[in-house]
C-alpha positions in Angstrom: 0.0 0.0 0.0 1.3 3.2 -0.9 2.5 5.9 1.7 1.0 8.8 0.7 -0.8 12.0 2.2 -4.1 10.1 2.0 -2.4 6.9 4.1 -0.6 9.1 6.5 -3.8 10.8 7.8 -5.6 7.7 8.4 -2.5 6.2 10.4 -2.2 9.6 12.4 -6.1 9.4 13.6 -4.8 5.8 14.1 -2.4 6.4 16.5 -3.8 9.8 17.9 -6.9 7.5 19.1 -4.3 5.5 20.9 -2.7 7.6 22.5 -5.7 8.7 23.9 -5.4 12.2 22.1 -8.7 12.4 20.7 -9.3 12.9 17.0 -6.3 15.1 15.1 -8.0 17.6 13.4 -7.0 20.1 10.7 -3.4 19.1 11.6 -0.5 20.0 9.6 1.5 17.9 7.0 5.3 19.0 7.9 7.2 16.5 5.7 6.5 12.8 3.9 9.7 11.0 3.5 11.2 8.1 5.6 8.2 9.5 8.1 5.0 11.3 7.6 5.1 14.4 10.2 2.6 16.1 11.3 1.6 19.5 13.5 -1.3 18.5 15.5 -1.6 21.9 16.3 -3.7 22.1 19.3 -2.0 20.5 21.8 1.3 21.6 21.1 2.5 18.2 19.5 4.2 16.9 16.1 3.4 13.5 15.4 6.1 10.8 13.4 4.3 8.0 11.8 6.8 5.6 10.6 6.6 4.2 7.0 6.5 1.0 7.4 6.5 -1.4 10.4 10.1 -2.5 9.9 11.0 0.8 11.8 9.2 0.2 14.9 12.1 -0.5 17.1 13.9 2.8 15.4 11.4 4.5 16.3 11.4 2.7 20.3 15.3 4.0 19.8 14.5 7.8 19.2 12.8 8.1 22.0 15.6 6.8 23.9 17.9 8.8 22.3 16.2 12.1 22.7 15.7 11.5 26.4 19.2 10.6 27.0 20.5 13.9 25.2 18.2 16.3 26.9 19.6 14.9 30.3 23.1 15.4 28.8 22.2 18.9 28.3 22.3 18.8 24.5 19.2 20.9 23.0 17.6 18.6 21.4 13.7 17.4 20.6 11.8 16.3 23.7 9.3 13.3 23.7 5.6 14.2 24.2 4.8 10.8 25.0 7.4 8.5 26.4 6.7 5.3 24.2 5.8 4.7 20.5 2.3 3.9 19.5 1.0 1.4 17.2 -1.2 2.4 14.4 -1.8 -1.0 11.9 1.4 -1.8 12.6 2.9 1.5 11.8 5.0 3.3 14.7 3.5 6.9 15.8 5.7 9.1 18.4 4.7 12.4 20.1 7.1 15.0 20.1 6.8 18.5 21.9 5.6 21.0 19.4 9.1 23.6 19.4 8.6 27.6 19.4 8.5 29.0 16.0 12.0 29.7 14.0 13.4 32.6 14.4 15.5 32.0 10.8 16.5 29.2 8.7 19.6 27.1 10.7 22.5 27.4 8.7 25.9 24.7 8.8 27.1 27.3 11.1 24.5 26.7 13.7 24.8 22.5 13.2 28.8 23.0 13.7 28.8 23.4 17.4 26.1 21.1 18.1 28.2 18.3 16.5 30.9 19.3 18.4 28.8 19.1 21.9 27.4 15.7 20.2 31.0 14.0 19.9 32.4 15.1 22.9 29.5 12.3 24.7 30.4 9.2 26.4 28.4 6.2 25.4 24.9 6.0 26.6 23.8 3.4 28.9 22.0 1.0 26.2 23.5 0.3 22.5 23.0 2.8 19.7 24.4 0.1 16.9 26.0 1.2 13.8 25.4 3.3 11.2 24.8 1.2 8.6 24.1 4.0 5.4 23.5 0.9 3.2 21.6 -1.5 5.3 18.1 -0.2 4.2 19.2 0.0 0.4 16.9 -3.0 -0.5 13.7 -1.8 1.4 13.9 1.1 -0.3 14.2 0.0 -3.4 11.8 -2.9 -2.7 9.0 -0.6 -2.0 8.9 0.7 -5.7 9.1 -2.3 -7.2 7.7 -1.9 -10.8 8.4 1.4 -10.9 12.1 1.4 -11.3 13.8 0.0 -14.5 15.4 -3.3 -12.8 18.9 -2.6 -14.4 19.1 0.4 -12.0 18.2 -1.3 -9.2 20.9 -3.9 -10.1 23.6 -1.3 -10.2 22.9 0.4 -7.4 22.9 -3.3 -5.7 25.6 -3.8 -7.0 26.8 -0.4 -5.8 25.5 -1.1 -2.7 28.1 -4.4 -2.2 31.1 -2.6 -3.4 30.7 0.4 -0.9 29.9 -1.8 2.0 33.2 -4.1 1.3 35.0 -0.5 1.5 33.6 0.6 4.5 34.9 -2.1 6.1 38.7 -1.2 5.2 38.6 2.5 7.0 40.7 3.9 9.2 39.0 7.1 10.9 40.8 10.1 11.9 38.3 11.1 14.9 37.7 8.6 17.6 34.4 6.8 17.0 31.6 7.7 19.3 28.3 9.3 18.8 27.0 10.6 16.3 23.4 12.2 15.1 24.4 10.0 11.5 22.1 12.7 9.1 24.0 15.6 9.9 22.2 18.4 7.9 20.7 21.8 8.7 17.8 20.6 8.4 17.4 18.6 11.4 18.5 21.7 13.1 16.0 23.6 14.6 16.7 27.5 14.7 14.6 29.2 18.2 14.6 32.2 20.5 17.1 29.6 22.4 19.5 28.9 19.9 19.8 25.7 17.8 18.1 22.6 18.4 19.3 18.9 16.9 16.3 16.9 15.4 15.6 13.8 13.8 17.2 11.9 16.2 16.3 8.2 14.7 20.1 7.4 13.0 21.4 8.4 16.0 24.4 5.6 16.2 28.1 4.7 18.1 30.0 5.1 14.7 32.8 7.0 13.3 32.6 10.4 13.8 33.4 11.0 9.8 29.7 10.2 8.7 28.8 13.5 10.3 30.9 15.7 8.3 30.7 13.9 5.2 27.2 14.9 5.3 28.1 18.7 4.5 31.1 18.1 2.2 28.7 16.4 -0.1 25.7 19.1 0.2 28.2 21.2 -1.0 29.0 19.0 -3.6 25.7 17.9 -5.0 23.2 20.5 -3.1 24.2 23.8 -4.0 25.7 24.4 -0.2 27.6 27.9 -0.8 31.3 27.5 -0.2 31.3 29.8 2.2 28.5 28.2 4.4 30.8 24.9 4.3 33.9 26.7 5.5 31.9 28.7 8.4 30.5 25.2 9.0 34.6 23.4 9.3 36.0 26.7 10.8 32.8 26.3 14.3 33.6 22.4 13.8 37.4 22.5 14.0 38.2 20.4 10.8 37.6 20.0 7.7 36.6 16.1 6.7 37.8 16.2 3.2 41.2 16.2 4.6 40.8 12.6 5.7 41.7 9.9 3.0 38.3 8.0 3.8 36.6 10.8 2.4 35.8 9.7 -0.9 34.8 5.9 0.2 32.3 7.6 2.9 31.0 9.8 0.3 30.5 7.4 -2.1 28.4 5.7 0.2 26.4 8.3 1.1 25.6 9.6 -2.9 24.7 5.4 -3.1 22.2 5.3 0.1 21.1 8.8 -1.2 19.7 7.7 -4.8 18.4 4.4 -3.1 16.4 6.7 -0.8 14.6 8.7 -3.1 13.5 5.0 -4.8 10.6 4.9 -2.2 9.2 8.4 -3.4 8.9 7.3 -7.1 5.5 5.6 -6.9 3.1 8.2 -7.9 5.6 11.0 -7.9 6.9 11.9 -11.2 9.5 14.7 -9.1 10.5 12.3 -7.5 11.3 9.8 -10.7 12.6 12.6 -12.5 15.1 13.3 -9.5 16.2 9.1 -8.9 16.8 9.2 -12.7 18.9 12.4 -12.6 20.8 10.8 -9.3 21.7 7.1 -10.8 22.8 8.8 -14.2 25.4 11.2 -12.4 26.4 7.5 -10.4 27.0 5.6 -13.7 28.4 8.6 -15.6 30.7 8.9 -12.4 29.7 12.7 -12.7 30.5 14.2 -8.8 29.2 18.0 -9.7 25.7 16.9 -11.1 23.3 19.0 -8.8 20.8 17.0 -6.9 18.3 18.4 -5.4 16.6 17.6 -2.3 12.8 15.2 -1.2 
């Protein structure tokens, strides 16, 4: 069954009934991706309904996560409700609704919370790894018949060939934590200061995936150059210097075209965009501009 807008409202009234929240409303659609998100709008709550039910214990994690970094004293996300919900098999979590932006966060505002993020000691349960390329068939899976098979076998294919490289790294940060989709934005800009979102790939990994993250926004999303360098200069280093760069990146721009596989059903942006991402993959083209779901 498809995910869409349609799908996603009927699993939010789902999980709002029980939760015990009553019936959702008019509420918001924020984003429909990995999750569908949604500003309830009265209470002050944004609901996460998972895609599938696959991510049930991700979403179990989150929670977790976000509970154990607010009583570390990073800003971060805080849990509405302290458990996920079920809604036909799909996970729904309550998140506190946060105060309204003050701007658009910029790299330069996700630099030092990476650097508060890295300086953590373990938490007391296990985060796992960060395994970009673990969810590359599910994705692709889920638009089955949609997707000319050759490119599915190539990114495959890809898929093996990055992994087996992974393996053979040899980081330049100690490993640790890390928030694993390091973007601005899942940073949250309020009266505050800057707040860390999208806490679900949270993982005890090398510190490299979060940087890597940037260095190829600037590559592939249009990133200005000078954003990226305010971004190393509040970080303290500059990842491209590492000579793992290129594997990790690779990796990424792999797990990145996969991703936007699930969007293609019934989304011809979203086709257009996979099509423009596996051509630049094959044609080994690194300055092709993707742009982002």
């Amino acid at each position: 069954m498809d995910f869409d807008e349609a799908r996603a409202r009927v699993l939010l009234a789902a999980g709002c009934a029980a939760a015990g929240l009553g019936e959702p409303g008019a509420a918001e659609l924020i984003a429909l991706g990995e999750n569908a998100v949604f500003d309830l709008g009265g209470p002050a709550v944004v609901v996460k309904i998972g895609r599938g039910p696959e991510l049930a214990e991700r979403a179990r994690r989150e929670l977790a996560v976000a509970g154990w970094l607010d009583g570390q004293g990073l800003p971060v996300t805080r849990p509405y409700l302290p458990e996920p919900y079920a809604a036909h098999g799909h996970p729904v979590t309550f998140w506190h609704r946060l105060p309204p932006a003050v701007g658009p966060a910029r790299p330069a505002d996700l630099a030092p919370l990476l650097r508060a993020l890295h300086r953590l000691p373990a938490p007391p349960f296990p985060l796992g790894r960060r395994d970009l390329l673990a969810p590359v068939d599910r994705w692709l899976a889920s638009a089955d018949g949609h997707l000319d098979p050759a490119d599915a076998t190539y990114l495959r294919h890809r898929r093996d060939e990055y992994a087996d490289a992974l393996t053979g790294l040899t980081p330049a940060l100690p490993p640790g934590v890390i928030h694993g989709d390091a973007l601005p934005r899942n940073v949250h800009l309020g009266p505050d200061g800057p707040v860390l979102l999208d806490l679900e790939t949270v993982a005890d990994d090398l510190r490299e995936h979060d940087l890597v993250v940037l260095a190829l926004s600037q590559d592939r999303y249009g990133v200005p150059a000078d954003d990226y360098r305010a971004f190393t200069a509040g970080y303290g280093w500059d990842v491209r210097e590492w000579p793992g760069f290129a594997v990790l990146r690779g990796a990424r721009e792999t797990a990145s075209a996969c991703w936007v596989a699930q969007q293609v059903p019934g989304n011809q942006a979203a086709a257009v965009e996979f099509r423009r991402r596996v051509d630049s993959l094959r044609d080994g083209a690194t300055a092709v501009r993707w742009y982002p779901f």
